[in-house]
C-alpha positions as CSV (number, residue, x, y, z in Angstrom):
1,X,-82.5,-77.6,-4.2
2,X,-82.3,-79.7,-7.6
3,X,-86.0,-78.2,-8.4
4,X,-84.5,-74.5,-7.5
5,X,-81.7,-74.7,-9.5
6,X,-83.8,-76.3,-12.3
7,X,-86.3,-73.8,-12.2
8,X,-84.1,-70.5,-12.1
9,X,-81.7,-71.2,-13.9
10,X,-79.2,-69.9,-11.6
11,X,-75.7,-70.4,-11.9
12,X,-74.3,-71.1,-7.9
13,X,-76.6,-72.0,-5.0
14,X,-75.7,-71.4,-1.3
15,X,-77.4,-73.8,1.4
16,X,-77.8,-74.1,5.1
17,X,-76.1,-77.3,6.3
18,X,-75.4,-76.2,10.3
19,X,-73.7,-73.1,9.2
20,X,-74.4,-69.5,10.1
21,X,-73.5,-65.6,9.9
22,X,-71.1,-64.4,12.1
23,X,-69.1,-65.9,15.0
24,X,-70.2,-68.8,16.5
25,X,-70.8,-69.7,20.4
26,X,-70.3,-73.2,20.3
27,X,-68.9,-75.3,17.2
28,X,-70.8,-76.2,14.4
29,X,-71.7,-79.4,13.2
30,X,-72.0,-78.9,9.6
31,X,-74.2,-81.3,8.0
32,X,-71.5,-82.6,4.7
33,X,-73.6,-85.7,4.2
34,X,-76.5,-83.4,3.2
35,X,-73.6,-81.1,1.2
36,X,-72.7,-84.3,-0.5
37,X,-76.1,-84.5,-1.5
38,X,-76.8,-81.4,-2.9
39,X,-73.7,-81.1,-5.4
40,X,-74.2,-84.8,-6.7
41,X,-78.3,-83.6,-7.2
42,X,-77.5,-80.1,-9.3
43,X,-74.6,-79.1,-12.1
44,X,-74.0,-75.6,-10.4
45,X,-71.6,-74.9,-7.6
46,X,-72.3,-74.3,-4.3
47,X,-71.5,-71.1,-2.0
48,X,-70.9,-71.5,1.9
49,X,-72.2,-68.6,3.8
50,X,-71.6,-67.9,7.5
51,X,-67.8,-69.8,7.7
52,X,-66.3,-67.2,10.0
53,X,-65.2,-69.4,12.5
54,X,-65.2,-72.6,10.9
55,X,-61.8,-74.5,11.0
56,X,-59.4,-74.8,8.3
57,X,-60.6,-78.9,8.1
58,X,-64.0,-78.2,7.6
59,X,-63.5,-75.7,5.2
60,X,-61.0,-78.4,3.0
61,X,-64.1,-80.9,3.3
62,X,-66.6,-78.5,1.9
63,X,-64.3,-77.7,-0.9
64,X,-64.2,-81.4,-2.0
65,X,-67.9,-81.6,-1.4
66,X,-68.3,-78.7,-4.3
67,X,-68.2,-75.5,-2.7
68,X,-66.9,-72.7,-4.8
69,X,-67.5,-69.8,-2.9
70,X,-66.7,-69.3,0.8
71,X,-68.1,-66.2,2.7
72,X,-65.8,-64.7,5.4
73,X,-67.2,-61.2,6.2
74,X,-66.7,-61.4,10.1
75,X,-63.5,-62.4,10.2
76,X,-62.6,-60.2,7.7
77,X,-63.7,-57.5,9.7
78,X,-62.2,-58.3,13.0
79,X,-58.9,-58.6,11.1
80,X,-59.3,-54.8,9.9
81,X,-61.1,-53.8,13.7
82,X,-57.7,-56.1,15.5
83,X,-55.2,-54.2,13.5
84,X,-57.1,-50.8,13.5
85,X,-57.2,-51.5,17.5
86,X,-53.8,-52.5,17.2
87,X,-52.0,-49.1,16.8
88,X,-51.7,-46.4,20.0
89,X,-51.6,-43.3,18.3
90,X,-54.4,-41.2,17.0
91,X,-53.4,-40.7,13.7
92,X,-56.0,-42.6,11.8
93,X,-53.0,-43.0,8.7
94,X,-51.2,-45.1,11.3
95,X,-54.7,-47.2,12.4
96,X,-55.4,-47.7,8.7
97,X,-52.0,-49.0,7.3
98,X,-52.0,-51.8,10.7
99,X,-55.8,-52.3,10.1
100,X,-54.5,-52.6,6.1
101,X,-51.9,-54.8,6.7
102,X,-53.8,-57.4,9.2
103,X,-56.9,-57.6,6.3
104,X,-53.7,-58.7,3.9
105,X,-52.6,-61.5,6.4
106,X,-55.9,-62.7,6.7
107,X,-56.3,-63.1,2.9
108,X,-53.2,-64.4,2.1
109,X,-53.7,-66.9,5.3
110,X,-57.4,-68.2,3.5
111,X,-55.7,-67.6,-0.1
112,X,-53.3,-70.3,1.0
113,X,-56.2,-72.5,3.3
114,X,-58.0,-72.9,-0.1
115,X,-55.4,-73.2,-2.8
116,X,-56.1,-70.5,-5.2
């Protein structure tokens, strides 16, 4: 990763450490000694893709270890697709607002989790 980063000349880096897209069947077991690693090795910021799923503990940890960029597309989704599904009429207005309003929640909820 330090050669990568070296090389490109990018400017955040995400890497696998037991984490994956979408929901998980059984629970992870993230790998932070290897995140520990990579953010003492490089001078950029690390992104964690795939943490749909992953609880608000882990998260906290991989923000100490230098992540700066969490990924939570499947959730976010089944937050619109619970409150979308959430509504018996259908007028899609009414479907929208509720799948509007449970996407908010969910923000505010991981706004909160990570202390922005």
């Amino acid at each position: 990763v330090e050669m990568f980063v070296d090389q490109t000349g990018c400017d955040i880096v995400a890497v696998s450490i037991g984490n994956a897209h979408g929901f998980y069947t059984t629970t992870p077991k993230l790998r932070l000694d290897v995140l520990a690693a990579v953010s003492d090795a490089i001078s950029v910021p690390t992104v964690l893709h795939g943490a749909s799923g992953l609880s608000d503990s882990d998260i906290r940890q991989c923000i100490d270890l230098g992540v700066r960029k969490i990924n939570y597309a499947t959730e976010f989704r089944a937050a619109f697709s619970e409150g979308y599904g959430s509504v018996s009429t259908p007028d899609p207005r009414s479907c929208l607002a509720s799948a509007s309003e449970n996407m908010r929640k969910f923000c505010c909820k991981k706004v909160r989790l990570l202390g922005w």
